[in-house]
C-alpha positions as CSV (number, residue, x, y, z in Angstrom):
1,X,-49.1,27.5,-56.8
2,X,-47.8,31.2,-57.6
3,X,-48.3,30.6,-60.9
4,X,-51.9,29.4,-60.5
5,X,-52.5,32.6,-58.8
6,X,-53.4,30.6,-55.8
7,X,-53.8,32.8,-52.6
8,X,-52.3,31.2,-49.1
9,X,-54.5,30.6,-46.5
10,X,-53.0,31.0,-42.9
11,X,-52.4,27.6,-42.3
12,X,-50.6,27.5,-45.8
13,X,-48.2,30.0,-44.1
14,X,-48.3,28.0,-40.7
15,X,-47.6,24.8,-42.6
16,X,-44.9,26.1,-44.4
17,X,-43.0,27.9,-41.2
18,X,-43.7,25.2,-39.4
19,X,-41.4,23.0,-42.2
20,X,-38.7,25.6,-42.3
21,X,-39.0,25.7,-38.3
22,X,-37.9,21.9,-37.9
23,X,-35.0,22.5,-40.6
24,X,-33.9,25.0,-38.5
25,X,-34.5,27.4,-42.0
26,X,-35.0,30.4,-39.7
27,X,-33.6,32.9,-42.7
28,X,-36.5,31.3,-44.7
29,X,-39.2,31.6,-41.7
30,X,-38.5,35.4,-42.1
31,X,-39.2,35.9,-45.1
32,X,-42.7,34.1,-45.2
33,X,-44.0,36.4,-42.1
34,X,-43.0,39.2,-44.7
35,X,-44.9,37.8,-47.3
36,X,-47.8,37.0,-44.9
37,X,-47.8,41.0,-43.6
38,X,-48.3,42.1,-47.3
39,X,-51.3,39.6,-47.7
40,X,-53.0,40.9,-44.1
41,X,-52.4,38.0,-42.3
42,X,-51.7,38.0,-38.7
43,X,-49.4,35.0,-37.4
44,X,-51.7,33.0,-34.6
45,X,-50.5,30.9,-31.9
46,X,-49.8,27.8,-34.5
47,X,-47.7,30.4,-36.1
48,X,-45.4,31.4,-33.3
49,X,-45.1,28.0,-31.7
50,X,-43.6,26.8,-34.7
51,X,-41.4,29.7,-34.7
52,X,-40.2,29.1,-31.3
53,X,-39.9,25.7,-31.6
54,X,-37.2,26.2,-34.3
55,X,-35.2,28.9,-32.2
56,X,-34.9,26.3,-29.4
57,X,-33.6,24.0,-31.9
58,X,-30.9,26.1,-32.9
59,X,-30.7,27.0,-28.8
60,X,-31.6,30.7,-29.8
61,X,-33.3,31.4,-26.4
62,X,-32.9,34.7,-26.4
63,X,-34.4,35.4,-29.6
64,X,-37.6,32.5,-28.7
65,X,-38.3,34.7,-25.3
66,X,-37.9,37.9,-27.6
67,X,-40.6,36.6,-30.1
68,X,-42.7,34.8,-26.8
69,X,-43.0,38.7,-25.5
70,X,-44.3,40.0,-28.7
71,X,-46.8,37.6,-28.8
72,X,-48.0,38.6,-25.3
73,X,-48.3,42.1,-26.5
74,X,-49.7,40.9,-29.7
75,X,-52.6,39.8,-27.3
76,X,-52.0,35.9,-27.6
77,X,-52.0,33.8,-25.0
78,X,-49.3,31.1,-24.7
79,X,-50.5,27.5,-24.5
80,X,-48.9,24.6,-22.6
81,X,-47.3,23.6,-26.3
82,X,-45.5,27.1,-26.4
83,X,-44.4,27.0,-22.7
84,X,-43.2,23.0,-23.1
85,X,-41.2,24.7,-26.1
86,X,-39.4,27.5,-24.0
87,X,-39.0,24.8,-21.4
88,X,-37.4,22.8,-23.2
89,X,-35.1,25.3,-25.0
90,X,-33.8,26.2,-21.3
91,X,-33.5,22.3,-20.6
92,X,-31.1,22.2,-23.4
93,X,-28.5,24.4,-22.3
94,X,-28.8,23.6,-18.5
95,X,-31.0,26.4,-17.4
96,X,-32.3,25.4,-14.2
97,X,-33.2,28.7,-12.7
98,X,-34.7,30.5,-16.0
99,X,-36.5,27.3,-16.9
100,X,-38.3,27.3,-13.6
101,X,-39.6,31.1,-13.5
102,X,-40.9,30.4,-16.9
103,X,-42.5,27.4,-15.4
104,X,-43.6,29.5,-12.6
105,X,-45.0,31.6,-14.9
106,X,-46.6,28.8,-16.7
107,X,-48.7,28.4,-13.5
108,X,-49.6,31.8,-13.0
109,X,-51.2,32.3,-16.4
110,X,-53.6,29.2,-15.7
111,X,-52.1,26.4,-18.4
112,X,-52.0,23.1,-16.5
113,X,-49.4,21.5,-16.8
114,X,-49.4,18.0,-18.0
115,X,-46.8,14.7,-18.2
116,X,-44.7,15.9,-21.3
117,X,-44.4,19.1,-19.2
118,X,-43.2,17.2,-16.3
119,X,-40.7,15.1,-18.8
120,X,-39.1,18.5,-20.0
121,X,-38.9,19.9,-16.1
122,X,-36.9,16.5,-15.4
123,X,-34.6,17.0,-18.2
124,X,-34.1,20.7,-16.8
125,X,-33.2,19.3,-13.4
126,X,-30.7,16.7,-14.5
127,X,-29.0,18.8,-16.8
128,X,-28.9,21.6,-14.0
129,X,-27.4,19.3,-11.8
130,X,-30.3,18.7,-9.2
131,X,-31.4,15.3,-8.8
132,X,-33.4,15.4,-6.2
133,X,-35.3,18.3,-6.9
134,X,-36.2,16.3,-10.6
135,X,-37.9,14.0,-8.3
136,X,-39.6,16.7,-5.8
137,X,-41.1,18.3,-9.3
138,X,-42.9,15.1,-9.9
139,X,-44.1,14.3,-6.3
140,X,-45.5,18.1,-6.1
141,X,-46.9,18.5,-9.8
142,X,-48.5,14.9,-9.4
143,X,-50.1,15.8,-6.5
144,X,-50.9,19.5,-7.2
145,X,-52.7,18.2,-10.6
146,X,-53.9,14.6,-9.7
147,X,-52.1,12.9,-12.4
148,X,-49.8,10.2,-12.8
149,X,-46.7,9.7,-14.0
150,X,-46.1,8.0,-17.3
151,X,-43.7,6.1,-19.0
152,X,-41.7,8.7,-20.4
153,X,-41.5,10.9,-17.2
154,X,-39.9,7.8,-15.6
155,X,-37.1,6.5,-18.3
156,X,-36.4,10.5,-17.8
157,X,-36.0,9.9,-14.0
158,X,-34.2,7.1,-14.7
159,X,-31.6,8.7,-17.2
160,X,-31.2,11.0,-14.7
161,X,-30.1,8.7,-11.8
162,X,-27.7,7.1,-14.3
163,X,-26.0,10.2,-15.7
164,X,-25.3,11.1,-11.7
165,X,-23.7,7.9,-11.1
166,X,-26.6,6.6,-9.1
167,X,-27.7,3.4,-10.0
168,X,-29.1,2.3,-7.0
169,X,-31.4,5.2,-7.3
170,X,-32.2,4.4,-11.0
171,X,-33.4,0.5,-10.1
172,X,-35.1,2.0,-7.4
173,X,-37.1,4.5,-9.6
174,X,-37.7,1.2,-11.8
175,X,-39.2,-0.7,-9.0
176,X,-41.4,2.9,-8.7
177,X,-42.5,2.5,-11.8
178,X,-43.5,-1.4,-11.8
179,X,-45.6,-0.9,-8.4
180,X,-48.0,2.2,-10.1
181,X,-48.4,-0.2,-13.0
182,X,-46.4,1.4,-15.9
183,X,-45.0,-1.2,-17.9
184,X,-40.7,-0.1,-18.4
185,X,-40.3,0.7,-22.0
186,X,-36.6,-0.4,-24.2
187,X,-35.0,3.1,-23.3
188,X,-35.4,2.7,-19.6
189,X,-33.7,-0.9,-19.8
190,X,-30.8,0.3,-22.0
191,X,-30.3,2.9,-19.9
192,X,-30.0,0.6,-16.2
193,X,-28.5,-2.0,-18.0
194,X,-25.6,-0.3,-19.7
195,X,-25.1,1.4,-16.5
196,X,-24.9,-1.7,-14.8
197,X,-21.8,-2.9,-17.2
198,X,-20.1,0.5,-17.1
199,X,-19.9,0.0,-13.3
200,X,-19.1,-3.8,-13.3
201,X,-22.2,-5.0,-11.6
202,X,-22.7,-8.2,-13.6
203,X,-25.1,-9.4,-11.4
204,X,-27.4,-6.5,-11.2
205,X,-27.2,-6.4,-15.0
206,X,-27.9,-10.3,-15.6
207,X,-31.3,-10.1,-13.1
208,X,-32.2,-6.7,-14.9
209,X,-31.5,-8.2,-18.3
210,X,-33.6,-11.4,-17.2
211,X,-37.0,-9.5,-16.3
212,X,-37.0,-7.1,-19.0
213,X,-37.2,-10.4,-21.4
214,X,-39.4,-12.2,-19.4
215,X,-37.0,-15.1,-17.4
216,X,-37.1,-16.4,-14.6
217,X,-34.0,-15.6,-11.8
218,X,-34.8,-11.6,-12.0
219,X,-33.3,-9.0,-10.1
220,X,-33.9,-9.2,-6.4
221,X,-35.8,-5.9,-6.1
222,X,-38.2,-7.4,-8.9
223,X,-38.7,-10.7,-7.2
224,X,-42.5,-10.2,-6.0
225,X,-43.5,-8.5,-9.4
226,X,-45.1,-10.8,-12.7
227,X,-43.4,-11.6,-15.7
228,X,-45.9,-9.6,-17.8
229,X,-45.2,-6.8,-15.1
230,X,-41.6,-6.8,-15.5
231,X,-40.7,-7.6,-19.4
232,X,-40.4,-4.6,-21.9
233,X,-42.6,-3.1,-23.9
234,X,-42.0,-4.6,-27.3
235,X,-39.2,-6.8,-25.8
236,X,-35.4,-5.3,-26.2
237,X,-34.0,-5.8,-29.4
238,X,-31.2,-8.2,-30.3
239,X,-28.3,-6.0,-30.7
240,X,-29.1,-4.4,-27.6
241,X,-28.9,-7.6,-26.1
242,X,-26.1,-9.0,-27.6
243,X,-24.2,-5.6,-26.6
244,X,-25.4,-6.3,-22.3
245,X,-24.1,-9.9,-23.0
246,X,-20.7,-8.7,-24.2
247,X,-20.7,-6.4,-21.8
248,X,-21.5,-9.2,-18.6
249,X,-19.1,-10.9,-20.5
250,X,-15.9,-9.0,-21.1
251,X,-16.2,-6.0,-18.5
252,X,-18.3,-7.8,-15.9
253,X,-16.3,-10.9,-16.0
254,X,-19.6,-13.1,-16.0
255,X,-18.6,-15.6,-18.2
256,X,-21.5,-18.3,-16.9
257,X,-23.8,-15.9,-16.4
258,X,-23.5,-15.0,-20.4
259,X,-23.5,-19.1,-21.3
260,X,-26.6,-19.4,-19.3
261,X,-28.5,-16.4,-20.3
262,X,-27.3,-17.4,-24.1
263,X,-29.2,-20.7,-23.7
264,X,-32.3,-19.6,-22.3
265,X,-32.6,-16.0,-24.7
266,X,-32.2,-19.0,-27.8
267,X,-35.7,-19.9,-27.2
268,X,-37.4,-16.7,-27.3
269,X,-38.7,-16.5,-30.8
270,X,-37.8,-13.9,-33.4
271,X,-34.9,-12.9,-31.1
272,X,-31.9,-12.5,-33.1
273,X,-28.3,-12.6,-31.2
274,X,-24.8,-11.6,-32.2
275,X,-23.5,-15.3,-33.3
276,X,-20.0,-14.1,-32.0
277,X,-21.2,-13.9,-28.9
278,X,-21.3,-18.2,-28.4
279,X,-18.2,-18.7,-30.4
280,X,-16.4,-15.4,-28.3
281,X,-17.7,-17.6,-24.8
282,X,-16.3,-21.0,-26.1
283,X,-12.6,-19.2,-27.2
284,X,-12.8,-18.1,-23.3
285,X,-13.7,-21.5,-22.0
286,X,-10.6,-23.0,-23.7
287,X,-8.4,-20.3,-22.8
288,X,-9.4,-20.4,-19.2
């Protein structure tokens, strides 16, 4: 294109830092700003989101809140994509306190906040070690902006309840999530259900297991909700599956529970099983 004698547009430039940005090229972002001040181009909001993003990625913080600060004086105005970026650079590394006066600041400059806002703020809650106030951050910003939460806000909820040893709290969040009508995606199954084996609760597992593929004898908690409700977007896939069965099986000592759950998930089409897992169940039979 040099050769050509092609001259870059902005978004050439944007497009470009923007690559570098997600290779985490930052050397190489450098030198195309150069490049861009010797044609008279002036980097725009695209240009600087990209840039952040890429420092965050690299957990450069203090260089992304550097470069956000000359963009304010640069007279730009941050959008919610360049504060979800800073917020999620301070999720990253657990910091709780700077990630909420950013938010706070967020707020002030008028951006509304939205649901992958409210994902990020959850991720900066659990990995600052408050669990509750991940779940005060959605009641308040829900009601504050008249919004509901969606399916990736809750699995984040959920991930959170898990990786605090609360499990009670993370099927709890998943009955939440059934009653305002948001269908549980794959991740937020995983996520219960290998918690469920990693604290030996076969039985939670098996009724958690059950409704996310759409069979009958669910978890309690799930009892007065519909099949359609209850079963996972795009159904679990078969290692997963086969991974909770060895699971109920081996750590959870559910040995009948696995034969009868083997039977009935042979009948759901395109479903495709470990075909250890029958033989593994038969070699225990004998042995018992």
């Amino acid at each position: 294109m040099r050769a050509e004698k092609i001259v870059f547009a902005l978004s050439t430039y944007n497009t470009l830092i923007d690559a570098c940005a997600r290779a985490c090229e930052m050397a190489s972002v450098q030198a195309l700003l150069e490049e861009m001040a010797t044609e008279n181009l002036t980097p725009n909001i695209i240009t600087y989101g990209a840039i952040l993003k890429g420092y965050c990625q690299k957990n450069l913080l203090d260089e992304a809140l550097e470069l956000f600060n000359d963009m304010l004086t640069s007279g730009i105005e941050p959008d919610e994509i360049v504060f979800n970026t800073l917020l999620d650079g301070c999720a990253r590394q657990g910091l709780y306190e700077r990630g909420m006066k950013l938010f706070q600041r967020m707020k002030d400059s008028g951006v509304k906040p939205s649901n992958y806002t409210l994902s990020v703020l959850v991720k900066l809650a659990n990995r600052g070690k408050k669990l509750d106030r991940a779940f005060q951050i959605c009641d308040e910003l829900t009601s504050q902006y008249s919004f509901r939460l969606n399916v990736h806000v809750f699995a984040n909820l959920v991930q959170a309840c898990t990786q605090h040893n609360q499990l009670r709290r993370g099927i709890d969040t998943l009955v939440r999530m059934v009653q305002e009508r948001v269908r549980p995606d794959t991740r937020t199954y995983s996520l219960l259900l290998k918690s469920c084996v990693e604290n030996r609760e076969g039985k939670q597992a098996e009724g958690l297991l059950r409704a996310a593929m759409g069979l009958s004898g669910v978890h309690p908690q799930l009892e007065a909700f519909s099949k359609s409700a209850l079963q996972a977007q795009g159904g679990l896939p078969g290692d997963l599956v086969s991974e909770i069965l060895q699971g109920l099986m081996d750590d959870c000592k559910e040995e009948k529970a696995t034969a009868a759950l083997l039977v009935e998930l042979a009948k759901i089409p395109g479903l495709k099983l470990d075909p250890k897992l029958r033989l593994r169940l038969l070699v225990r039979k004998g042995n018992a």
